[in-house]
DSSP file (Angstrom, degrees, kcal/mol; ACC not computed):
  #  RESIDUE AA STRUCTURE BP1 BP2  ACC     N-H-->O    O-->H-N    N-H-->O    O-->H-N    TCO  KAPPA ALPHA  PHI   PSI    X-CA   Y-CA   Z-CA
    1    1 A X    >>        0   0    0      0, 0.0     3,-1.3     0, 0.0     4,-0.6   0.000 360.0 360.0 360.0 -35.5   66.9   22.6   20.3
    2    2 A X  H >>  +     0   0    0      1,-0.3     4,-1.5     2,-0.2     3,-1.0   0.915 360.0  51.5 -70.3 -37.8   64.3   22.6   23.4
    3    3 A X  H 3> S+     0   0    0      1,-0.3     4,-0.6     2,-0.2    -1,-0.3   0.243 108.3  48.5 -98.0  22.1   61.6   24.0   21.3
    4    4 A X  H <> S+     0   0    0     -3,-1.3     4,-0.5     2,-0.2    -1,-0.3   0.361 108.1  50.1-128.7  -0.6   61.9   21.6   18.6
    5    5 A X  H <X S+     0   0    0     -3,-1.0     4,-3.1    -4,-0.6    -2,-0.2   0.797 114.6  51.8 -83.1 -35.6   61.9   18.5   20.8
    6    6 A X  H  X S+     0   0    0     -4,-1.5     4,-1.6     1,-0.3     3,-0.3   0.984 109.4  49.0 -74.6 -72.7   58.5   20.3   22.5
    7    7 A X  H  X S+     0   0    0     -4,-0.6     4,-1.7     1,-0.3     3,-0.3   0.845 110.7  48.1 -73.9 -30.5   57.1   20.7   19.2
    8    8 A X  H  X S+     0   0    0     -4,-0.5     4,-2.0     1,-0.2    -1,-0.3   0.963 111.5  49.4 -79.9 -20.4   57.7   17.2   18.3
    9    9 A X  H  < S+     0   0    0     -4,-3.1    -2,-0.2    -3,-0.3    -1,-0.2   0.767 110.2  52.4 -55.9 -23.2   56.3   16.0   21.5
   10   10 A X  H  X S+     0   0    0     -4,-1.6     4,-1.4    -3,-0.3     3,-0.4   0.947 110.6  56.1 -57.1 -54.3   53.3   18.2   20.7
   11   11 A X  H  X S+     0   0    0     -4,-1.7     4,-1.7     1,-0.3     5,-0.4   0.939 108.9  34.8 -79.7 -91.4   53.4   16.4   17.5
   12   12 A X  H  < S+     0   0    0     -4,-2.0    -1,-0.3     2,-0.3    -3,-0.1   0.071 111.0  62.0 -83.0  20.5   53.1   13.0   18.2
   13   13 A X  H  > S+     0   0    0     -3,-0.4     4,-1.8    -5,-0.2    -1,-0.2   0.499 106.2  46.5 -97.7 -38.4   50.7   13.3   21.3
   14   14 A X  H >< S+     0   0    0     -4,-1.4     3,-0.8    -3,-0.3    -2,-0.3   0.985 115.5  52.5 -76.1 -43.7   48.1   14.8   19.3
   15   15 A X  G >X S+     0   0    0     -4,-1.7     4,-1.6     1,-0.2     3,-0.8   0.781 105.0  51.8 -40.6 -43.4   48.8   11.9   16.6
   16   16 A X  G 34 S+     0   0    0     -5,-0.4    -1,-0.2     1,-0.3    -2,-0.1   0.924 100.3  54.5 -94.2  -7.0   48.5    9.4   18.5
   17   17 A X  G << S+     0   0    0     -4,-1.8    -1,-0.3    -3,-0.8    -2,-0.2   0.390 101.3  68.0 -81.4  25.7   45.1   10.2   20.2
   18   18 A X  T <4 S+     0   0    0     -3,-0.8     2,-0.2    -4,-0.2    -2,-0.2   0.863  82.0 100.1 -97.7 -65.5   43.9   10.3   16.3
   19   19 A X  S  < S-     0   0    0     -4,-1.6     2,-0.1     1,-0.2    -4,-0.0  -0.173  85.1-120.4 -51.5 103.1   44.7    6.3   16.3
   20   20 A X        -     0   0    0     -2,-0.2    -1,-0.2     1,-0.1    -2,-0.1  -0.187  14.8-137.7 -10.8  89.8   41.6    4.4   16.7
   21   21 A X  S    S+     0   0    0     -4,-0.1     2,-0.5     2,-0.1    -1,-0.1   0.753  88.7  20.8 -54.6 -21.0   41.7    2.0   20.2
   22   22 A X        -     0   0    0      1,-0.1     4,-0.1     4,-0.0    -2,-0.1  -0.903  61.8-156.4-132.9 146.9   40.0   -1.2   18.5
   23   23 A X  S    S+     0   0    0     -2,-0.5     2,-0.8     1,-0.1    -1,-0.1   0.694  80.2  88.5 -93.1 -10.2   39.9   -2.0   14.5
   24   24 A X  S    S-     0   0    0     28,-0.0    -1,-0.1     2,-0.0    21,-0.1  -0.842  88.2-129.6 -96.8 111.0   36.9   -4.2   15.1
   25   25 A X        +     0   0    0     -2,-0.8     2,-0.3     2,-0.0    59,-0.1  -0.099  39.7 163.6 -32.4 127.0   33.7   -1.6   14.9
   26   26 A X        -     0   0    0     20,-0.1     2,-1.9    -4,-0.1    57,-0.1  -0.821  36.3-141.1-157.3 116.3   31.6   -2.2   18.0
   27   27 A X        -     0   0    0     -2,-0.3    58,-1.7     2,-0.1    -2,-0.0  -0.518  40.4-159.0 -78.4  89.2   28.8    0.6   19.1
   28   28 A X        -     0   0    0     -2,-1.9     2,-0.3    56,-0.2    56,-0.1  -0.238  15.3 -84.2 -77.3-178.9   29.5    0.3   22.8
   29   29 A X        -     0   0    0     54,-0.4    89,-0.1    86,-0.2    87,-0.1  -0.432  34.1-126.1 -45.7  10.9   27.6    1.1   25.7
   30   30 A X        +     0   0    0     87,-0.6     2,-0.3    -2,-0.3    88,-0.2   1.000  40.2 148.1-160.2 135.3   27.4    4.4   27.3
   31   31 A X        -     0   0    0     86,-1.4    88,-0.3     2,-0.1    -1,-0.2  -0.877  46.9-133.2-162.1 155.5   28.2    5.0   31.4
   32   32 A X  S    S+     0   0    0     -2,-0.3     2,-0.1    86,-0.2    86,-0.1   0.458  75.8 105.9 -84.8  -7.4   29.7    7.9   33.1
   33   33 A X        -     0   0    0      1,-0.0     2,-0.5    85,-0.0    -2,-0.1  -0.361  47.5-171.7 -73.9 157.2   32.2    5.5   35.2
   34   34 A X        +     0   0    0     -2,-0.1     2,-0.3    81,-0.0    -2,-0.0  -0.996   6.0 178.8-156.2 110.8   35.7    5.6   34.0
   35   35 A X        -     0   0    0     -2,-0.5     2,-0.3     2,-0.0    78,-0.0  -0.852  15.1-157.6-119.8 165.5   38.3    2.7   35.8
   36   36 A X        +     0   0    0     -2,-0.3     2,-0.4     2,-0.0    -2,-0.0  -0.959  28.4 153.0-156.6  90.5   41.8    3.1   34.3
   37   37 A X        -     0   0    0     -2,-0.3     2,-0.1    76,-0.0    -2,-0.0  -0.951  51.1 -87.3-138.9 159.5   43.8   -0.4   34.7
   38   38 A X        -     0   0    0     -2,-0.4     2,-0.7     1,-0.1    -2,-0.0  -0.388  44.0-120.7 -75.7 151.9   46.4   -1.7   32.8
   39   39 A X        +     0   0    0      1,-0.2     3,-0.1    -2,-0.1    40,-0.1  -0.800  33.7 168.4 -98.2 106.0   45.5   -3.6   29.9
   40   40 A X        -     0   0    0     38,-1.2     2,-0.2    -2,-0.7    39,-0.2   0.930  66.5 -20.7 -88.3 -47.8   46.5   -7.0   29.4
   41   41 A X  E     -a   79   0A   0     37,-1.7    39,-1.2    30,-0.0    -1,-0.3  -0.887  59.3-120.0-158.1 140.7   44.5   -8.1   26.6
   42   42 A X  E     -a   80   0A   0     -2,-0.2    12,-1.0    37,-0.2     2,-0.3  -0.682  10.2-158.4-109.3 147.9   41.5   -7.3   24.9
   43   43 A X  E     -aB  81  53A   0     37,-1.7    39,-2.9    -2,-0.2     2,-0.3  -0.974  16.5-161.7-116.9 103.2   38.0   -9.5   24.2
   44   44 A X  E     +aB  82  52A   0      8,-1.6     8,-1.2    -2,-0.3     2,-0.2  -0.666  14.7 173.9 -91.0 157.3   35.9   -8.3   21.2
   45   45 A X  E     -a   83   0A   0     37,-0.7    39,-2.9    -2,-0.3     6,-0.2  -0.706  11.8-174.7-159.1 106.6   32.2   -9.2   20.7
   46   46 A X    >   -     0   0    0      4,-0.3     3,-2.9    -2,-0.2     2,-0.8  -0.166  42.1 -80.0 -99.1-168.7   30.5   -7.7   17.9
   47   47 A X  T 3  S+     0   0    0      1,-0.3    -1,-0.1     2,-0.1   -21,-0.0   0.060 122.5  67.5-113.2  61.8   27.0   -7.8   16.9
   48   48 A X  T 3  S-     0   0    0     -2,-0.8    -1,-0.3    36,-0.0     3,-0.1  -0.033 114.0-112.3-116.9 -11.7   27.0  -10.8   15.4
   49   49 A X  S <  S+     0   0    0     -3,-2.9     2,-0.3     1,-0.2    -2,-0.1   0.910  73.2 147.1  84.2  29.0   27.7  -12.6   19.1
   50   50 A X        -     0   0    0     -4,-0.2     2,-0.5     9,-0.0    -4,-0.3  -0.580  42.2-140.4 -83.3 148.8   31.2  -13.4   17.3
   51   51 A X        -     0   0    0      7,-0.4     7,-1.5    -2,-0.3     2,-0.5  -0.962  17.2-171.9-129.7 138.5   34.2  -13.4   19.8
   52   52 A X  E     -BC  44  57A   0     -8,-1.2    -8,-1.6    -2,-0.5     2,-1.4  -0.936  19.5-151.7-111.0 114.0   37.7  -12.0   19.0
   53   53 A X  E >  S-BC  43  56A   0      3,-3.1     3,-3.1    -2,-0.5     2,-0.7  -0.609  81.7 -37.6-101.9 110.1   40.7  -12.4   21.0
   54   54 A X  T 3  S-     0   0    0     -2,-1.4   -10,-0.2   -12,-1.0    -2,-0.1  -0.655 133.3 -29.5  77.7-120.5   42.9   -8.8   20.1
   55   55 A X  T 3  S+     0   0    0     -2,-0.7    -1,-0.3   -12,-0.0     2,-0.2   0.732 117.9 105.9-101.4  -2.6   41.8   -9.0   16.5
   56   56 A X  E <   -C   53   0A   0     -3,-3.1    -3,-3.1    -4,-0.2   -12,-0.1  -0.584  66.5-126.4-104.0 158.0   41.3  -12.7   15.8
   57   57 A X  E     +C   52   0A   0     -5,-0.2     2,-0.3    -2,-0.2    -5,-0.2  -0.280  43.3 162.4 -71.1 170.9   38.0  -14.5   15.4
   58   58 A X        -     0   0    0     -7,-1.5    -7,-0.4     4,-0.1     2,-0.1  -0.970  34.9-125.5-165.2 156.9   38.1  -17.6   18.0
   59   59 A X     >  -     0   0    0     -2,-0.3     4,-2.8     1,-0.1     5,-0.1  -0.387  43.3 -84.7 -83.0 176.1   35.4  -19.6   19.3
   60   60 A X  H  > S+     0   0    0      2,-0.1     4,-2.0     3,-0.1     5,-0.4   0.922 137.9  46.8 -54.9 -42.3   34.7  -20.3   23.6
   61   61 A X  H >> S+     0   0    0      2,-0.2     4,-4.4     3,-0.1     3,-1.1   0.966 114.4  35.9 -61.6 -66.7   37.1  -22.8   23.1
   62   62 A X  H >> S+     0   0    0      1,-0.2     4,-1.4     2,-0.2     3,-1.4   0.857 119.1  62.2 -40.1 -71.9   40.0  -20.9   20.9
   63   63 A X  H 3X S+     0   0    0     -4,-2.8     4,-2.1     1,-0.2     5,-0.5   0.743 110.9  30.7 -16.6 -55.2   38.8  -17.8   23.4
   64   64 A X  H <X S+     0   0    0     -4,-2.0     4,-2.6    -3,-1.1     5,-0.4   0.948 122.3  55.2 -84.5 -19.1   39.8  -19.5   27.0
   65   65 A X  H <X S+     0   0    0     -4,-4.4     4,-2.2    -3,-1.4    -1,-0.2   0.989 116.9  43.4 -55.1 -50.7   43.3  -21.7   24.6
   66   66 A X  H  X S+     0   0    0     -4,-1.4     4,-3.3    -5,-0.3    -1,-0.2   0.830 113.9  43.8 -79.0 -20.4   44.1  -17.9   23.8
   67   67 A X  H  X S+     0   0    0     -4,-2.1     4,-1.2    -5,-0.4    -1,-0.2   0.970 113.4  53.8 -75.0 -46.1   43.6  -16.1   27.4
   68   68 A X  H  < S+     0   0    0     -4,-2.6    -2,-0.2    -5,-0.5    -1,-0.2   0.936 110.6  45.3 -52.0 -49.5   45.6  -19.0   29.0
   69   69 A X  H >< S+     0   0    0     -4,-2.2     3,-1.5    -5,-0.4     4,-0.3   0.982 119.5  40.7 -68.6 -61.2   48.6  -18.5   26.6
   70   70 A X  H 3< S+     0   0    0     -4,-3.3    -2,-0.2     1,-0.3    -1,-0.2   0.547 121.9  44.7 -75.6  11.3   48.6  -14.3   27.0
   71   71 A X  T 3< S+     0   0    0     -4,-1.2    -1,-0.3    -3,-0.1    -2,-0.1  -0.332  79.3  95.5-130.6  51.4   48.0  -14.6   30.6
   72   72 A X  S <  S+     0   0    0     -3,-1.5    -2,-0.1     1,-0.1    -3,-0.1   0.537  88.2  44.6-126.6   7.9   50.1  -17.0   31.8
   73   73 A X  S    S+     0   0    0     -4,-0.3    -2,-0.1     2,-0.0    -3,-0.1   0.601 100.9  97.6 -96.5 -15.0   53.1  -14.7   33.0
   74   74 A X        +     0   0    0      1,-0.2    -3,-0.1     2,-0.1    36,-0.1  -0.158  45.8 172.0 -40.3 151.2   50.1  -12.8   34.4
   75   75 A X  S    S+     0   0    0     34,-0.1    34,-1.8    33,-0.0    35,-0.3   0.312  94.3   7.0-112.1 -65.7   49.3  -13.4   38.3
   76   76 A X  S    S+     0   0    0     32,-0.2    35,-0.5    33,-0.1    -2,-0.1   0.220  87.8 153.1-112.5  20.5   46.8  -10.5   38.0
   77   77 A X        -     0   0    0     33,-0.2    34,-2.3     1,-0.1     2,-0.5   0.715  36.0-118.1 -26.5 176.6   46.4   -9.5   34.7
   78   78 A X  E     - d   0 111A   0     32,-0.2   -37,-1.7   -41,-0.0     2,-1.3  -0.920   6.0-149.2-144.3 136.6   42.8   -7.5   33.0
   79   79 A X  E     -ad  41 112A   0     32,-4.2    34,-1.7    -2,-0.5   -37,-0.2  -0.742  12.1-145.4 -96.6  98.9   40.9   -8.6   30.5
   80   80 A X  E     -ad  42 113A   0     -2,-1.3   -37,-1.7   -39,-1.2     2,-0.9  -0.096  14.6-160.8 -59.5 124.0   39.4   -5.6   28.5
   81   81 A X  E     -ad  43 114A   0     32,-2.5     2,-0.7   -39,-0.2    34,-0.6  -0.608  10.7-178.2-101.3  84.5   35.7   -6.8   27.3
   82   82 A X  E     +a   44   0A   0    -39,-2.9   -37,-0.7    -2,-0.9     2,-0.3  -0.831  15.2 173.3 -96.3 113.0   34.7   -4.4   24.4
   83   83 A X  E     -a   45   0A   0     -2,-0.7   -54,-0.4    32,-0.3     2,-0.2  -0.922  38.2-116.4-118.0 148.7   31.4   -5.5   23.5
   84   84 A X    >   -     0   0    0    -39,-2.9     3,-1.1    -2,-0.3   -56,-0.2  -0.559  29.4-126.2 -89.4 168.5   28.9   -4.3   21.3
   85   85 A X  T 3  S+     0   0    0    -58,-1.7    -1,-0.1     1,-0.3   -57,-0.1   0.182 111.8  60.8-106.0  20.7   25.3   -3.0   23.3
   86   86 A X  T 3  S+     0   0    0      2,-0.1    -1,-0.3   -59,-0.0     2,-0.2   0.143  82.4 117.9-113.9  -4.8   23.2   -5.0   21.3
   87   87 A X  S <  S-     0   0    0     -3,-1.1     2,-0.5   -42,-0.1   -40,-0.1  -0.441  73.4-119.8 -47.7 114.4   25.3   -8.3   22.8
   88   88 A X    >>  -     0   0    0     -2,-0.2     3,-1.4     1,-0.1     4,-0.5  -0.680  21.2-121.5 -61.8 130.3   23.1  -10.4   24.6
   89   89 A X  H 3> S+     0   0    0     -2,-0.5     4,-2.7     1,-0.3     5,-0.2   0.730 111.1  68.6 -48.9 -40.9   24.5  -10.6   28.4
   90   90 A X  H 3> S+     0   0    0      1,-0.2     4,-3.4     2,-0.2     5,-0.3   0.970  99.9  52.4 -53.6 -44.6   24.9  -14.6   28.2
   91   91 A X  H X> S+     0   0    0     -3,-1.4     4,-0.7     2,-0.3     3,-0.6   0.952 113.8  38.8 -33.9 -73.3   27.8  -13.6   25.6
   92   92 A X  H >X S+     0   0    0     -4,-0.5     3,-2.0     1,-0.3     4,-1.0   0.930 116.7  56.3 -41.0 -64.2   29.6  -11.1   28.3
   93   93 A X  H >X S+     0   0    0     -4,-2.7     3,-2.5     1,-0.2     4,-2.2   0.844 105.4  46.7 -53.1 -44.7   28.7  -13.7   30.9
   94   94 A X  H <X S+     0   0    0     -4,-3.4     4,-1.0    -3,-0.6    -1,-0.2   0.700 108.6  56.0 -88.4  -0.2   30.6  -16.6   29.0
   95   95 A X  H <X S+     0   0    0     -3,-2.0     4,-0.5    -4,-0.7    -1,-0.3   0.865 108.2  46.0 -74.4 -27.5   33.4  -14.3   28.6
   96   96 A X  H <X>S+     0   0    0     -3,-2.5     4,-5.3    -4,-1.0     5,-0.5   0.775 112.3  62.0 -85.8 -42.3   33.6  -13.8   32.8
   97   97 A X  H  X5S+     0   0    0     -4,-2.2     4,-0.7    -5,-0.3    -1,-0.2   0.797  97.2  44.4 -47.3 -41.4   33.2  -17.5   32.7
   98   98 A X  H  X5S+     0   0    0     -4,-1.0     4,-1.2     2,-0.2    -1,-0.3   0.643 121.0  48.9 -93.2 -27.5   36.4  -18.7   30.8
   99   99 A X  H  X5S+     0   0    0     -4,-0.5     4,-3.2     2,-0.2     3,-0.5   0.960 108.1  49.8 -74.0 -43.8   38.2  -16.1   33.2
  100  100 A X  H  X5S+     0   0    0     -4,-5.3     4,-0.6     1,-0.2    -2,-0.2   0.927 114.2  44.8 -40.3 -39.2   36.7  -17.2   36.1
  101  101 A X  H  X<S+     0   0    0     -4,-0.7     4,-2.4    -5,-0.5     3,-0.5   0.808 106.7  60.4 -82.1 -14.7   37.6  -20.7   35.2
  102  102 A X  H  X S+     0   0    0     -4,-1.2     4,-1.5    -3,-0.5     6,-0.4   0.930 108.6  46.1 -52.9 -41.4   41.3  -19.6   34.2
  103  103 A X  H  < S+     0   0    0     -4,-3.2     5,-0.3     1,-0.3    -1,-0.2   0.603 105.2  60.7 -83.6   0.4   41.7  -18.4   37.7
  104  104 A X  H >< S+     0   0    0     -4,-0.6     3,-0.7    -3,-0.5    -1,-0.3   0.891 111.6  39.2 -48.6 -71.1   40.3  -21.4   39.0
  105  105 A X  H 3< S+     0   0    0     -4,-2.4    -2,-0.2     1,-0.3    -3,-0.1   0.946 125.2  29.7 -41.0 -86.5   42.9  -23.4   37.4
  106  106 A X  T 3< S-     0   0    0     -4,-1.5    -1,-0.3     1,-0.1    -3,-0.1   0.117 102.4-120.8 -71.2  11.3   45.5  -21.9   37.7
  107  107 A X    <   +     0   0    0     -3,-0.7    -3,-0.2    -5,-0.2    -4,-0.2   0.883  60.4 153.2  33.6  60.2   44.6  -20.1   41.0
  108  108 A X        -     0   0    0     -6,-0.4   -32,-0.2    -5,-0.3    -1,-0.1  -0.470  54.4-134.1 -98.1 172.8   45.1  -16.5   39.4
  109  109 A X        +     0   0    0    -34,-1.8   -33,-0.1    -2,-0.1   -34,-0.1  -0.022  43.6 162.5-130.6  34.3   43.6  -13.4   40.3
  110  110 A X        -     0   0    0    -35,-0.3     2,-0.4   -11,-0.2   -33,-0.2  -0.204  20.9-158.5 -54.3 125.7   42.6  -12.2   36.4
  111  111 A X  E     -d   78   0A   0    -34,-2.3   -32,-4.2   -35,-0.5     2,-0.6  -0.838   8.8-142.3-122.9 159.1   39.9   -9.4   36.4
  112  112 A X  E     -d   79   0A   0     -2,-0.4     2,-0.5   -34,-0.2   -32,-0.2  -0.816  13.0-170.1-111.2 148.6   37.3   -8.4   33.2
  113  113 A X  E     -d   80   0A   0    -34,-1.7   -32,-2.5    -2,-0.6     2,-0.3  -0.910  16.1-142.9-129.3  94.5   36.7   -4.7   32.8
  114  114 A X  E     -d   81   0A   0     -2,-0.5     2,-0.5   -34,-0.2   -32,-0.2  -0.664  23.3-130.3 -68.4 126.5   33.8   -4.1   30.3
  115  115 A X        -     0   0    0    -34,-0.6     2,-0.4    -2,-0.3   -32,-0.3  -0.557  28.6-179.0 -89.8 138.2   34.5   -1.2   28.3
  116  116 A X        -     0   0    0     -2,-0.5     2,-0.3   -88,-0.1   -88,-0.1  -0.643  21.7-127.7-112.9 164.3   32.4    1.3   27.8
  117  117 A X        -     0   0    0     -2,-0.4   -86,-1.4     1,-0.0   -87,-0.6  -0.790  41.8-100.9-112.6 148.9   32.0    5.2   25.8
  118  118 A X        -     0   0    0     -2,-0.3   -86,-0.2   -88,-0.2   -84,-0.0  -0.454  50.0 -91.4 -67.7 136.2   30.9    8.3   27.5
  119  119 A X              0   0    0    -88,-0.3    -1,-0.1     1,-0.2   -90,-0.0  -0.152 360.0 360.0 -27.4 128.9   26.9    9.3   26.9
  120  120 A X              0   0    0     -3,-0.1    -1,-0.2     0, 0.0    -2,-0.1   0.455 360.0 360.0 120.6 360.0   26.4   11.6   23.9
């Protein structure tokens, strides 16, 4: 019975790094730093300068309506930034922006973590 719980734990560890983290294609940016924080919600930008909150398109406005609604049981929550590396930086910046100004508001301590892919 033990080796057949172990093989399905085998099973469905190797399956599930197989799953793809984002459905929205984004060639990201290459660094050798690696942070590990819990993930609250994710911020797409593809390279079309489009913004996605999880998988849906939104404007700056729909962006800061949608971050306010999934961070508002948050105190300190993280906002994952997956951007693609042909994003102009004003993009990224207006992303930092609508958090900064959440935590303005609401005096929260929300932080954005651009994610990035290893070199190679």
């Amino acid at each position: 019975m033990a080796d057949l719980v172990f093989l399905l734990l085998i099973f469905f560890m190797l399956t599930s790094t197989l799953v793809a983290p984002s459905a929205i294609k984004l060639l990201l940016p290459q660094s050798e730093s690696r942070t590990m924080a819990r993930q609250t919600i994710t911020v797409y930008i593809n390279d079309n300068n489009e913004y996605f909150l999880e998988e849906n398109p939104v404007n700056i406005e729909g962006l800061k309506t949608g971050l306010i609604s999934a961070l508002e049981d948050e105190n300190e929550g993280s906002v994952v930034l997956r951007s693609d590396q042909s994003v102009a930086v004003q993009h990224i910046v207006n992303v930092i922006d609508v958090v900064n100004e959440i935590n303005n508001l609401y005096q929260t301590e929300h932080k954005v973590i651009l994610a990035t892919q290893p070199p190679g």
